[in-house]
N, C-alpha and C positions, 0 to 999 in steps of 0.2 A: 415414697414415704413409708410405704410396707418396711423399709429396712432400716430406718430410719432409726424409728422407735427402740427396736429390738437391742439395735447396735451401740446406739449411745446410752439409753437408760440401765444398761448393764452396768456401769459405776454406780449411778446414782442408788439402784439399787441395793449394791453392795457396802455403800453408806449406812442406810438406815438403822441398823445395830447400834451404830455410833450416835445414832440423834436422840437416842433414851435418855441422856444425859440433861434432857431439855427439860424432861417433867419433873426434876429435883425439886423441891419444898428450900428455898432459903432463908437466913436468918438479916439482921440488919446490925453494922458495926458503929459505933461513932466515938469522936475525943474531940477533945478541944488542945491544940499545940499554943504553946505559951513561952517566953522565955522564963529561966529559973530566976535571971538577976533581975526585971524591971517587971514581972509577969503583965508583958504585952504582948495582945495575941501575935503568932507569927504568921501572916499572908503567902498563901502559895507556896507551900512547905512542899518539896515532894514527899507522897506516902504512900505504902504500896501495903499490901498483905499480900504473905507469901505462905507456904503450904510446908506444915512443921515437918513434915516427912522428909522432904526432898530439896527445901524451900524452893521450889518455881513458885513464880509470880502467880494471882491469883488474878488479881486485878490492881490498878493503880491511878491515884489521883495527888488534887495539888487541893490544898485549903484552901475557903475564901477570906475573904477580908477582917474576918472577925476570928481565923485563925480554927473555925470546925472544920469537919471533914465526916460526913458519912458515904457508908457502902450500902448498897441494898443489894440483898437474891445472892448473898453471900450462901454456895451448897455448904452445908451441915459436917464439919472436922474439926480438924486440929490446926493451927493456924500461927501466926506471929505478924502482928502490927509492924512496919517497919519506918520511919521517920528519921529525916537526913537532913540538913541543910549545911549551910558551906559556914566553916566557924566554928560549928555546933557538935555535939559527940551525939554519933549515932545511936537513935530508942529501938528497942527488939523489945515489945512488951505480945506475953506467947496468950490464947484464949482458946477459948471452944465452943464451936455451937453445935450444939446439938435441938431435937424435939421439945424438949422440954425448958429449955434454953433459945430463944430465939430471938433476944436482942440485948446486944452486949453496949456497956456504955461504960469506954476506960477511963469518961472524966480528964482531968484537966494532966497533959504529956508534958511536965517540964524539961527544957532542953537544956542543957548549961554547958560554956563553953568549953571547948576543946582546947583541955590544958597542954600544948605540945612538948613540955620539958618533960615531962615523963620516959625518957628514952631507954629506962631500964624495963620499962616494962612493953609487951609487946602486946599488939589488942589486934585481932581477928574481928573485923564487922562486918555486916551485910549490906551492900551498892544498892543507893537507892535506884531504880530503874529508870528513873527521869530527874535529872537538874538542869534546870532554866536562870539562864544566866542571861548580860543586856541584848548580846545580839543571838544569842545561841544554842539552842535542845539538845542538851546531848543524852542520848540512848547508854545506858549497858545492856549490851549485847546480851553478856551472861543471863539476866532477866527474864530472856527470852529465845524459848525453846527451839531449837534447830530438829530437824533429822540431821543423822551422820553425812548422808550425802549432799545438803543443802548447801550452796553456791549464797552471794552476799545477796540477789536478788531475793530469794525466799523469806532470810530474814527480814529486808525491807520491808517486805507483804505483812509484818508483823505487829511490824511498830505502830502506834497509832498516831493517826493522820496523815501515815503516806500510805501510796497507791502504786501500784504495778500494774501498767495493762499488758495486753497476751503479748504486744511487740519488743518487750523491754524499759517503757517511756515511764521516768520516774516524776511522781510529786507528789509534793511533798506541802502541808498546810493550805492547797488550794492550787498552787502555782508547780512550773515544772520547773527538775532540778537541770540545772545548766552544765554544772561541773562538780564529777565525783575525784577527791583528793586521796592520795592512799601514806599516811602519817606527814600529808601536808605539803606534797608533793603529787607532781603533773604524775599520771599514767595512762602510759600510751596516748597522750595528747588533749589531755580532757575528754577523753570519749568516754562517756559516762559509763555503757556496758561493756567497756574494756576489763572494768574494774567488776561492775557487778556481776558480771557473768566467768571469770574467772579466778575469783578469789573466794576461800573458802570460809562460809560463813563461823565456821568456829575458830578461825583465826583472827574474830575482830574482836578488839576491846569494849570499842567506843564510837557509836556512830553519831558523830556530829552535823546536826544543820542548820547552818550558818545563813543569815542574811548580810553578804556580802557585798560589797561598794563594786560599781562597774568598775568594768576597766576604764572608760571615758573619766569618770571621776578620779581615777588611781593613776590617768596618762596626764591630765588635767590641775590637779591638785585642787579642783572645787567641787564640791560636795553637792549633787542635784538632788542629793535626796533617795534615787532609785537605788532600790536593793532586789539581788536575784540570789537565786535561791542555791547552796552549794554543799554539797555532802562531804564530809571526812571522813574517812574509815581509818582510826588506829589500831594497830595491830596488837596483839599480843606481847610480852616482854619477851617469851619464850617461842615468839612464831619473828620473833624480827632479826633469824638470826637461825638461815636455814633455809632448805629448799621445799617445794610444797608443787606439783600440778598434775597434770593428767594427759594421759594417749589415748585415742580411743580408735576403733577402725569401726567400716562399717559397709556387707554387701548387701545386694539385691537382685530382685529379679531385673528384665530389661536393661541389664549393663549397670544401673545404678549402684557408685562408690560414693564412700565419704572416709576420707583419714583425715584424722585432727593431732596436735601436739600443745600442750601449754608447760612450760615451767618459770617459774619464778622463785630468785635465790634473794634473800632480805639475810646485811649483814649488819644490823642495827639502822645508821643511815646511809646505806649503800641500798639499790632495785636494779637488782637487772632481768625481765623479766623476755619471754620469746613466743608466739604462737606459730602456728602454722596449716594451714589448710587446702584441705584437695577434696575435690568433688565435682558430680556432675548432677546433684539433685537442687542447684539455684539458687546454694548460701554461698555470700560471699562471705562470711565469715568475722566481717568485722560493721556489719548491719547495723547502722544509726537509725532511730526513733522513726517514728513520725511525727512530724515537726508540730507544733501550734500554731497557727498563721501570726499568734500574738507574743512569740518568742523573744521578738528585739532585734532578730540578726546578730548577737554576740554570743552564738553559740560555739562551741568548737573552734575556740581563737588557735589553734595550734594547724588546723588542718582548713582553716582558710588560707586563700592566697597571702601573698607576700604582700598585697597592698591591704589587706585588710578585710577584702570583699568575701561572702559569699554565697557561691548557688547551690541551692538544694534542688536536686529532684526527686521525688519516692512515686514510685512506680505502683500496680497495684494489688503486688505481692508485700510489701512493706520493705522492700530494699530502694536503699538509697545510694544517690549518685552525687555526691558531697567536693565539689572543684574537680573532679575525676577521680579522686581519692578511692572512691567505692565503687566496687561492682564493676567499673566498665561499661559494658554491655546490658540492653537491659531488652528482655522480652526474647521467644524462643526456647528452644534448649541450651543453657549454659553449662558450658568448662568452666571453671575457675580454680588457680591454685595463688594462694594466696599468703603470704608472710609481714612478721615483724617482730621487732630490736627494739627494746625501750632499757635505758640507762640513767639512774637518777644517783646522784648522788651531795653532799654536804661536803665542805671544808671550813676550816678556820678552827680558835677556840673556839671563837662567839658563832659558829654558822657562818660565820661573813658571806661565805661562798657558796650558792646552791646552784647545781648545773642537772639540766635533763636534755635526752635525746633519745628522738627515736627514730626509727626508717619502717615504714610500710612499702610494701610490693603487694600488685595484684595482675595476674597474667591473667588472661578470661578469653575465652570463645564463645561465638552463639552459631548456633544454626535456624533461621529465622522465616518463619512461614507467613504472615500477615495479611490479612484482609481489608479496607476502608471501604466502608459503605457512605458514600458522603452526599446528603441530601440538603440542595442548594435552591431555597425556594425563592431567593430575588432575583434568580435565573431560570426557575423552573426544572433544573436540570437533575435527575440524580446521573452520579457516578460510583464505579468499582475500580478500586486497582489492588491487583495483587503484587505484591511484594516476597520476593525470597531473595535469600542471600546467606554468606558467610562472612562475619566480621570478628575480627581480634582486637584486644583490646591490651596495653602493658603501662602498668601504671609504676613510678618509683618517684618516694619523694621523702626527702631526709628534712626532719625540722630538729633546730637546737634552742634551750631556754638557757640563758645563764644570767645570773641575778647576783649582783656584787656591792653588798651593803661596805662602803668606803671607808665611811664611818658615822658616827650615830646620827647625823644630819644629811649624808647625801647617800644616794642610792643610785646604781644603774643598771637597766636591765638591755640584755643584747639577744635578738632572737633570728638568727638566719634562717633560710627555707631558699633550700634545692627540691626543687620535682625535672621530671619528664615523663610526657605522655605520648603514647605511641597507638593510632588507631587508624587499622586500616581494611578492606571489605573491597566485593566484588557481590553486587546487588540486580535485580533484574526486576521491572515493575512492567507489568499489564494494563492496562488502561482503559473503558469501556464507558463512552456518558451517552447519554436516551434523556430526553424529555419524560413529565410526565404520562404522555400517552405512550409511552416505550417507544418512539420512534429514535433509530440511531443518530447522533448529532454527531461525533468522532471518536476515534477508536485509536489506541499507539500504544508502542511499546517502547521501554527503555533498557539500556545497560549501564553501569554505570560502576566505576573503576576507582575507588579512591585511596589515599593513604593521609593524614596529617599529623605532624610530629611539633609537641607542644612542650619545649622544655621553659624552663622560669626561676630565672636567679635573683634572689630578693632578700629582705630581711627587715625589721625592727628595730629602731634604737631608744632609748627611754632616761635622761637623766630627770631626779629628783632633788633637788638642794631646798631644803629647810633651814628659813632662818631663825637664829636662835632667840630663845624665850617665847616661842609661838608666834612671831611677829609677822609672819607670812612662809614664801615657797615661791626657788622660782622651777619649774619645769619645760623640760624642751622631749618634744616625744615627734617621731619620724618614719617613716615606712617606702621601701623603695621598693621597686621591680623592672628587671627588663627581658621581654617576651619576646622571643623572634619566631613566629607561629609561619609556620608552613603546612603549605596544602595542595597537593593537587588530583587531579583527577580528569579522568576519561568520560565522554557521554556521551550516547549516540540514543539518539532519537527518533522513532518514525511514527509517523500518523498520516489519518486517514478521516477528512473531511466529509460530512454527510450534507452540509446545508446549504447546497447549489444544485444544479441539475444536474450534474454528476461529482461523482467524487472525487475530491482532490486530494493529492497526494504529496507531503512534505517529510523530509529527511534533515536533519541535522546530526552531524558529528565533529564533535568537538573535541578538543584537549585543554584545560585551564590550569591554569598554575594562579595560586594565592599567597602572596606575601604579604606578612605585617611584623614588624621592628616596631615595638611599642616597649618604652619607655614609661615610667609612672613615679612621679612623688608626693609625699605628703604629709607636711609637717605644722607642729603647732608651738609657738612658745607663750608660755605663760607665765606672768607676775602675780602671785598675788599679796596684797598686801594686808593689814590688819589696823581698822581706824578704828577700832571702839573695840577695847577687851571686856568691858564690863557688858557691852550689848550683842558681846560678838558680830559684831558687822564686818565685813571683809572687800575690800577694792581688786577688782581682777580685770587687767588689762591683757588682752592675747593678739600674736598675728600667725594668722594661718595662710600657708601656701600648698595649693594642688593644684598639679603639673602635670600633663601627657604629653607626649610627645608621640606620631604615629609616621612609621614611612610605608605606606603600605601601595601594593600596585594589583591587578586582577589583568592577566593576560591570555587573553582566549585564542587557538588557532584552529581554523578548521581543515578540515580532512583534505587533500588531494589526490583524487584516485588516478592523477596523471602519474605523479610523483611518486605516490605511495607513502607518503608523511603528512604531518601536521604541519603545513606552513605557510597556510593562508592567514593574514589578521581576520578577526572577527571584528571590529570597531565598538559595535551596539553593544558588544561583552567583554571589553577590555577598558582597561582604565589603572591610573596613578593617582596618587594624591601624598601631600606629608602634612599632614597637622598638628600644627598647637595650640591646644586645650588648656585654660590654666584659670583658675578662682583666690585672687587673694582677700585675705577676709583681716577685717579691722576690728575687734570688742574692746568695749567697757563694760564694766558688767558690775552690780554690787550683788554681794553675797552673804547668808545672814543664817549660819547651822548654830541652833539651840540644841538641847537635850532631845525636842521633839516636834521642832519643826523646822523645815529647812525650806530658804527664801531666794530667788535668782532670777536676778532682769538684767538681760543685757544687750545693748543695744550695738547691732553688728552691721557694717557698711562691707559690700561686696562688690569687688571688681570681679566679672567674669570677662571673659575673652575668648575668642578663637581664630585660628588664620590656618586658611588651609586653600591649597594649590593642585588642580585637579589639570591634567594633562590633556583631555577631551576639548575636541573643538566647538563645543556645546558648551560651556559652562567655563568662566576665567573662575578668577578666586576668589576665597570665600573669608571674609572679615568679619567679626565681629566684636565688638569693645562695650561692655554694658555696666552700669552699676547700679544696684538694688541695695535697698536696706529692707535689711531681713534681722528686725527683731525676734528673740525668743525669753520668754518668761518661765517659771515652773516652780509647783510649791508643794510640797508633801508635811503632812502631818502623823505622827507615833505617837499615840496618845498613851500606849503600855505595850509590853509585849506581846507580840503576834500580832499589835492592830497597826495597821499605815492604810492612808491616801491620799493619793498624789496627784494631780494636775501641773498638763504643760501646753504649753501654746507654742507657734512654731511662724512667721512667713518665708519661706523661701522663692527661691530663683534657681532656673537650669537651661544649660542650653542644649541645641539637640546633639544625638550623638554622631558619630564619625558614621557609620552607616546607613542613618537617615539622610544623610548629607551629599553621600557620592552619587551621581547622577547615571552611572552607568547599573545596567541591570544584573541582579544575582542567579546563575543559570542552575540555581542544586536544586530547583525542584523544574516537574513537569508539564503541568496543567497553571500552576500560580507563580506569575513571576511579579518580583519586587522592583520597582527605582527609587531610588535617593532622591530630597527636594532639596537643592540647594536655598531656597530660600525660606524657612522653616526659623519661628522668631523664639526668641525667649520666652518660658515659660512660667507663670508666676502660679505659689498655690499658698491655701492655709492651713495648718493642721493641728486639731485640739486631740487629745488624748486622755484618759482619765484611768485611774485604777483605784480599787478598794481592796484588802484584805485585812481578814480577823480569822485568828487562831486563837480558840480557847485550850489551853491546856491543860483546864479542869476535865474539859468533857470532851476534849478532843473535838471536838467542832471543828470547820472551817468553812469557811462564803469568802469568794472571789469576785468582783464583777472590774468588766471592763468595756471600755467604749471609745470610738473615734470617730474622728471626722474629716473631710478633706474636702476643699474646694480648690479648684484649678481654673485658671484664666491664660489663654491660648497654648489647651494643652494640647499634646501631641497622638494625632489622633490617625485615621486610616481613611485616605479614600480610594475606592477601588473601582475598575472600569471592567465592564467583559462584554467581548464579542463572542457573536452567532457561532463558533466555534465550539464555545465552552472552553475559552482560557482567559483566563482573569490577569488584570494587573493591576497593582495598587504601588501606592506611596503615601508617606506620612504628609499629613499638613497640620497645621492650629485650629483649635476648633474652641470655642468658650461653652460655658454649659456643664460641663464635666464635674461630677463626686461622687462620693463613697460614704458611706456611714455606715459602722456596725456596733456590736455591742454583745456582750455576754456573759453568764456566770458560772462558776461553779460553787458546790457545797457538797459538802460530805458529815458523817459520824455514826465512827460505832454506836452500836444498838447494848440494851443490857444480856445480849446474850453471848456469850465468851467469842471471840475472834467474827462477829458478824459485824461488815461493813456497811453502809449505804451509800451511794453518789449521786449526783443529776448534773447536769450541764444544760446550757441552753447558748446559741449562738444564733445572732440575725443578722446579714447583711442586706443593705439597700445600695444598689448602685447605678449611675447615668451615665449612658457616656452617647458621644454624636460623632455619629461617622457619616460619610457620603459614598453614595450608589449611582454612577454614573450622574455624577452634577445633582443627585436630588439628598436632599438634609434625610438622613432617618438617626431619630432618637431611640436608643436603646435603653427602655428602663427594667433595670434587673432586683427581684426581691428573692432572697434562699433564705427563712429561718429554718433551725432544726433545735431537735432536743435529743438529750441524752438519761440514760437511765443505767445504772448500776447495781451490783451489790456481790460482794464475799463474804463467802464463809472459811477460815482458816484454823482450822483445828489437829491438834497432832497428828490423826490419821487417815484426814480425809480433808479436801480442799474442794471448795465449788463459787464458781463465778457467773455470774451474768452480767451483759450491756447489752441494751435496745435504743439504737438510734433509728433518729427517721427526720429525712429532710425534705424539705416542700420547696421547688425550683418555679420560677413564673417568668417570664421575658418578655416584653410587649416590644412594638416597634412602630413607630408614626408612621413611616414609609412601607417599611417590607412587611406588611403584617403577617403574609404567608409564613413570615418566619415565625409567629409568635411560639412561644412552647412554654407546655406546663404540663411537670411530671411529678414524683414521689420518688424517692429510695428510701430502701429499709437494707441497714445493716447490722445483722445483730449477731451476738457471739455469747458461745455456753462453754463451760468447759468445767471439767469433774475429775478428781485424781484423790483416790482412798489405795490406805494400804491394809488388806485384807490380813496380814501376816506380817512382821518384824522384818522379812528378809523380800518383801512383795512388796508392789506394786501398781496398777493399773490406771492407767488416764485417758482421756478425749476429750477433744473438744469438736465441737462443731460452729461455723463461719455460715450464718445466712444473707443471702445478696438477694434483693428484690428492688424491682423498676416498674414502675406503674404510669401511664404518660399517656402520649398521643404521637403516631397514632396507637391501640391497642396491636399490631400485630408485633410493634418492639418491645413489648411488656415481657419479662422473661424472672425467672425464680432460681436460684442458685442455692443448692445446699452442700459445701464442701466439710467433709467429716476426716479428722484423723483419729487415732488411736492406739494406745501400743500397752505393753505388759513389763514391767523388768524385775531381776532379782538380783541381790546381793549377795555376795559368797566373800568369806573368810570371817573371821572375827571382828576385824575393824571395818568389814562390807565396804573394803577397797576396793573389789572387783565388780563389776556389773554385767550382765548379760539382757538388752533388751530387742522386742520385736515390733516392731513400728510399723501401722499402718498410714499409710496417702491417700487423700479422699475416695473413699473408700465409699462411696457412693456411686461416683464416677459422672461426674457433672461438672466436672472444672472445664469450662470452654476458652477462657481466656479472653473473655467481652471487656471493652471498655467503652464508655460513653464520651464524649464533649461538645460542647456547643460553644461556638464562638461568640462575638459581640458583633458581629454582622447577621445572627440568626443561623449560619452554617453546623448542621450536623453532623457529627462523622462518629458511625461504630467500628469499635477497629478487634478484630480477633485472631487471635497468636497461634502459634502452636504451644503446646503446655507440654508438660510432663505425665500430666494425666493422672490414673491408679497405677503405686507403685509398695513392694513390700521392702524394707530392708531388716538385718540383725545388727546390731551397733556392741560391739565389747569395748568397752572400757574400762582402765584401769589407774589406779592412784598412784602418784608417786609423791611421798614425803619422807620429808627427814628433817626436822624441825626441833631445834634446841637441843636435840639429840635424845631426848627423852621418851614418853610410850606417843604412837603418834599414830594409834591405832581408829583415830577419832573424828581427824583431818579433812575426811569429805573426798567423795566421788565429785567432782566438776563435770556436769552433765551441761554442754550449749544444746539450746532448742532453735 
């Protein structure tokens, strides 16, 4: 902590010069906006006052209802009231406060309208900084002051009511943004910080945030009500038509590189843009958020699979592993070199024609050290196993959008997706478990040999046909894929028994190979029709079909040390099976979209089914044929802009998967092995959900809250058996009992003091779930609230941020109590970046990790510090030269914590990177409209 202090408060220090600006004496503004022709007030006008000097924005608001608008703490100059609405010819009325003068009142702003035949004459006006339209805020950019090297992320930081945190994750009015559009069009796949992190913030027009209709409602053509949240960045006239990006390289000590490349060429509506990346300091480069747990799943529709599906996992550096798409490899020392090709372009007179494409690559290594400390108290047993190895990782996958308006009633959209993934390693794990009086119980070691190759050819199909006069829609929307996933691998095994009167000694060496030819469809048609135009009521009939199809086989041989090959059957680790998996679904539904409330009951009959043929002499075949009615309702209400809430209800039906199901055992791990239940029933559940949000745009406020619920009947749950050994097995059965319920809010609003933000969040989960321990019930009932706390400062020449969370974990158990646990973390994060000088810069942050628990001797405190210095050279401060430090404290261990729902502990510790120094040069490259492009922006990725 001696260095703590020293290190990081040297920004903040170098701040305070700047914070004089706070004691200013303000004056107070007010009018009244009216129309000229009916003089009635006008509501929610946007108005800004701007600064007579320079005009930058000072501050800005919207009228209320009766059409005032006052400013307070307005500092003491020269000024100009500015007032816009759509229709209406823009007011520039110019004042002054001064001392003696300290409150101004312009009385009643007549607006009158905007005569457009005037086309001799040419009129220069000032952009109001905010219009609010039915669904949509849109930002001028201009409004709002950049530095020259600022990237579109910084701008965001600007705007009010969205937020940036340190990883990239934008949101916006309460809620996170799902998809950033660049003049209206995919980039790079909807990856939000594709866009924000390499587009230069002075090349934006107009940032748009849209509350946008899902894709569900837009593949569907009925209206649920639910809107998420979508940024548009349009471009310049003079930036859409030109090339604009950046190079940067970057060494260090301890071998550490980073080379970077971005450019992108905009020829009106043509994007063809390119990145690229190489390094071994852990970025892969094309780094997604971290996620909300209350996201939706419809995130990154471009870089989910070909069926629709997708897995997220982020790690506890903030890199994420998105279908394989990202990263690779995760934990260790990583290689990564990493590229992409994004192509957008328009045809027709009318547009008819919009087509995008892109291809991401990512090649990756790790070198991997790892520890598991894994403490098993319904067995008494602790274990250690160390892990090292080397694994590669080669990711390529090509996605295309292309969208063909036919004609003004039918549309179609076509979206294929090729990937292949390529991951393969040579691993060696230690093994070591002791009771807890430390007596040895067995000890083993492993090898273990693998390669598996995941390629996947799939796509999208989507037609739309609108019947004329608004009379309905029918739509038919489809998604296919088929996976021939291979995998195999080598494992040799040996251990060493402790709990007999002498010790025993076992060997296994295996070879397995893994086949699966999985097949996937899934498609929807929908009618709908329109029985009542004056009540807007709407009839929607739909049939839906999903379809799998699996041939998959696990073929185990063991070693022959006569032979010197693998070509003994293993039986217990081999097996066949080919299944079909399939859900047809029957709706009625009526449907009922107002101006501001949207209504939907539909009542859904479900056929599920399975049949699948398992080749073991253990287990004939497996049939099932079931049908469920599975109602779903949902009602949202828009009482004005920014405010919605919505409510939905949900019963569903599932049956278990292909894996629960196979009866032969899974040999990829060592200590825990898995079997399939073939007899394992359908599972029924309920699921309510709920959401609020309000955006004022007066005061920029926003409050979020949300909540759910789920109840399950014979869901599918884990029972697990372990012998005196210390090796555990388990398999899935049904178990009743099971739910979840959480709930949480967010709120935010700047303060009256220029660019200060505040936030808070709060999030509670309660969940039950029942599993079995050797034939005995134990109930695991789990409570984690936490909270969160915020706040920025964003001011021309200095930026400061803080968040303090902290969550409270409790776990009880009927059965295993030994397992109960209750701990604390605290994670909190500072970060400071002042420019001391025009051509200077300086920043840090620091990351605090705290665990507080039982027992005390895991309690452990983390403070990881970066910090770096940079300069700008040339006149347009195209060039950069900066020096960047890595936890610079030197405390990064690489701990992570988890606890299972059996009570199972396991701390697991990496190898890191560690303290590391590097110099990073980068430089601008533009040439945009062809004009001075001195202004353009350094593209700096963090």
């Amino acid at each position: 902590m001696k260095l703590l202090l020293p290190s990081f408060l040297l920004t903040l220090i170098l701040c305070i010069p700047a914070l004089n600006g706070f004691a200013q004496t303000g004056g107070t503004v007010k009018a009244h906006i009216i129309d000229a022709k009916n003089h009635e007030a006008i509501d929610f006008a946007p108005v800004a006052i701007i600064r007579a000097a320079d005009s930058v924005t000072v501050t800005n608001s919207t009228t209320d209802k009766d059409g005032n608008i006052t400013f307070n703490k307005i500092a003491f100059g020269s000024y100009k009231l500015v007032v816009k609405q759509l229709g209406l010819t823009t007011k520039l009325l110019p004042f002054n406060l001064t001392k003696t003068n300290v409150a101004i009142n312009l009385g009643d702003v007549l607006m009158e309208a905007d005569v457009k035949a005037l086309k001799a004459v040419q009129v220069e006006g000032q952009k109001a900084p905010v219009t609010i339209k039915k669904d949509t805020v849109e930002f001028n950019a201009g409004s709002f002051k950049t530095q020259p090297n600022d990237n579109v992320e910084q701008l965001l930081k600007k705007l009010p009511g969205v937020d940036v945190d340190k990883d990239g994750k934008v949101t916006a009015q309460g809620q996170q943004v799902s998809k950033v559009y660049v003049d209206g069009k995919e980039f790079f796949g909807n990856d939000p910080k594709a866009a924000t992190k390499n587009l230069p913030a002075d090349a934006i027009d107009k940032v748009q945030l849209i509350d946008d209709k899902t894709e569900k409602t837009k593949n569907t053509g009925i209206d649920d009500g639910q809107r998420e949240k979508v940024l548009n960045l349009t471009l310049k006239a003079d930036k859409k038509k030109g090339w604009f990006g950046n190079a940067a390289a970057a060494g260090g000590n301890t071998d550490r590189f980073l080379g970077q490349f971005n450019i992108n060429r905009f020829d009106n509506k043509k994007q063809i843009s390119a990145l690229l990346l190489s390094n071994n300091v852990n970025e892969s480069g094309f780094t997604m958020e971290d996620l909300n747990n209350f996201s939706g799943g419809n995130i990154f529709d471009t870089f989910g699979s070909a069926n629709g599906s997708i897995s997220i996992n982020v790690n506890s550096a903030g890199r994420a592993n998105i279908n394989g798409a990202f990263s690779g490899v995760s934990g260790g020392l990583i290689t990564s070199h990493s590229g992409g090709l994004n192509y957008s372009d328009v045809w027709g007179s009318k547009s008819q024609l919009k087509f995008n494409a892109n291809f991401v690559t990512v090649i990756s290594s790790n070198n991997l050290i790892k520890t598991d400390d894994i403490q098993n108290p319904a067995q008494g047993l602790l274990t250690n196993q160390l892990n090292t190895g080397n694994n590669t990782y080669n990711s390529y996958r090509l996605n295309m959008n292309l969208e063909y308006k036919m004609d003004t009633l039918t549309t179609l959209r076509f979206k294929p997706s090729l990937s292949y993934g390529y991951q393969g390693g040579m691993n060696t794990a230690n093994i070591n478990t002791t009771d807890y009086s430390n007596k040895a119980i067995n000890r083993g070691n492993q090898f273990l040999d693998q390669v598996t190759r995941t390629p996947v050819f799939g796509g999208q199909i989507g037609i739309n046909r609108k019947l004329p006069n608004g009379k309905g829609s029918f739509n038919f929307f489809t998604t296919g894929s088929y996976t021939p996933y291979r995998n195999r691998n080598t494992s040799r095994f040996g251990s060493t028994s402790y709990v007999g009167t002498a010790p025993v000694d076992s060997l296994s060496n295996l070879y397995t190979n893994q086949n699966d030819d999985a097949s996937n469809v899934n498609s929807t048609l929908t009618h709908v029709r329109q029985l009542s135009k004056k009540h807007k009521i709407n009839l929607a009939v739909g049939q839906g079909i999903q379809y799998r199809y699996d041939n998959a086989n696990q073929n185990t041989l063991q070693y022959n040390a006569t032979t010197g090959f693998y070509d003994i059957v293993s039986p217990q680790y081999s097996g066949a099976y080919n299944n079909t998996n399939w859900r047809y679904t029957s709706t009625l539904g009526i449907n009922q979209s107002k101006e501001k409330t949207s209504l939907n009951i539909n009542a859904e009959l479900a056929n599920l089914g399975l049949n699948g043929e398992f080749n073991t002499s253990s287990s004939g075949p497996v049939k099932r044929n079931e049908w469920a009615f599975v109602p779903n309702a949902s009602f949202s209400y828009r009482p004005k802009q920014g405010t919605s809430f919505s409510v939905s209800a949900r019963l569903d039906a599932s049956l278990p998967s292909i894996t629960d199901l196979q009866p032969f055992i899974n040999t990829s791990n060592t200590i825990y092995k898995r079997v399939g239940n073939p007899d394992l029933n359908m599972s029924r559940s309920f699921n309510i959900n709920t959401n609020y949000n309000t955006y004022d745009a007066k005061t920029n406020y926003y409050f979020n809250f949300y909540g759910s619920y789920s109840r399950i009947w014979d869901g599918f749950s884990t029972e697990s058996f372990f012998d005196n050994t210390g090796i555990t097995t388990s398999r899935p059965i049904n178990t009743d009992g099971n739910y979840s319920a959480n709930a949480g809010f967010n709120l935010g609003k700047p303060t009256k003091i220029k660019g200060l933000k505040l936030n808070a969040g709060f999030y509670g989960n309660l969940n039950r779930n029942v599993n079995f321990i050797n034939g005995n019930e134990n109930t695991v009932l789990r409570i984690s609230p936490s909270v969160n706390l915020g706040s920025s400062l964003d001011r021309d020449v200095f930026q400061l941020s803080a968040r303090v969370s902290v969550g409270y974990n409790n776990a009880k158990n009927s059965y295993q109590q030994a397992a109960n646990r209750e701990y604390y973390t605290f994670n909190n994060y500072y970060s400071a970046s002042v420019k001391p000088a025009k051509t200077w810069r300086i920043f840090s942050d620091l990351t605090q990790s705290l665990y507080r628990g039982q027992p005390a001797s895991a309690n452990t405190s983390v403070y990881l510090m970066n910090a770096g210095i940079e300069h700008y050279f040339f006149k347009g401060q195209n060039l950069t030269l900066a020096l960047n430090g890595f936890d610079l404290l030197n405390q990064n261990a690489g701990l992570q914590r988890s606890l299972s729902s059996t009570g199972q502990t396991t701390i697991t510790q990496t190898n890191i990177l560690g303290q590391y120094f590097y110099m990073k040069l980068t430089y601008k490259l533009a040439k945009i409209g062809g004009g001075n492009n001195s202004n353009n922006g350094v593209i700096i990725m963090r």
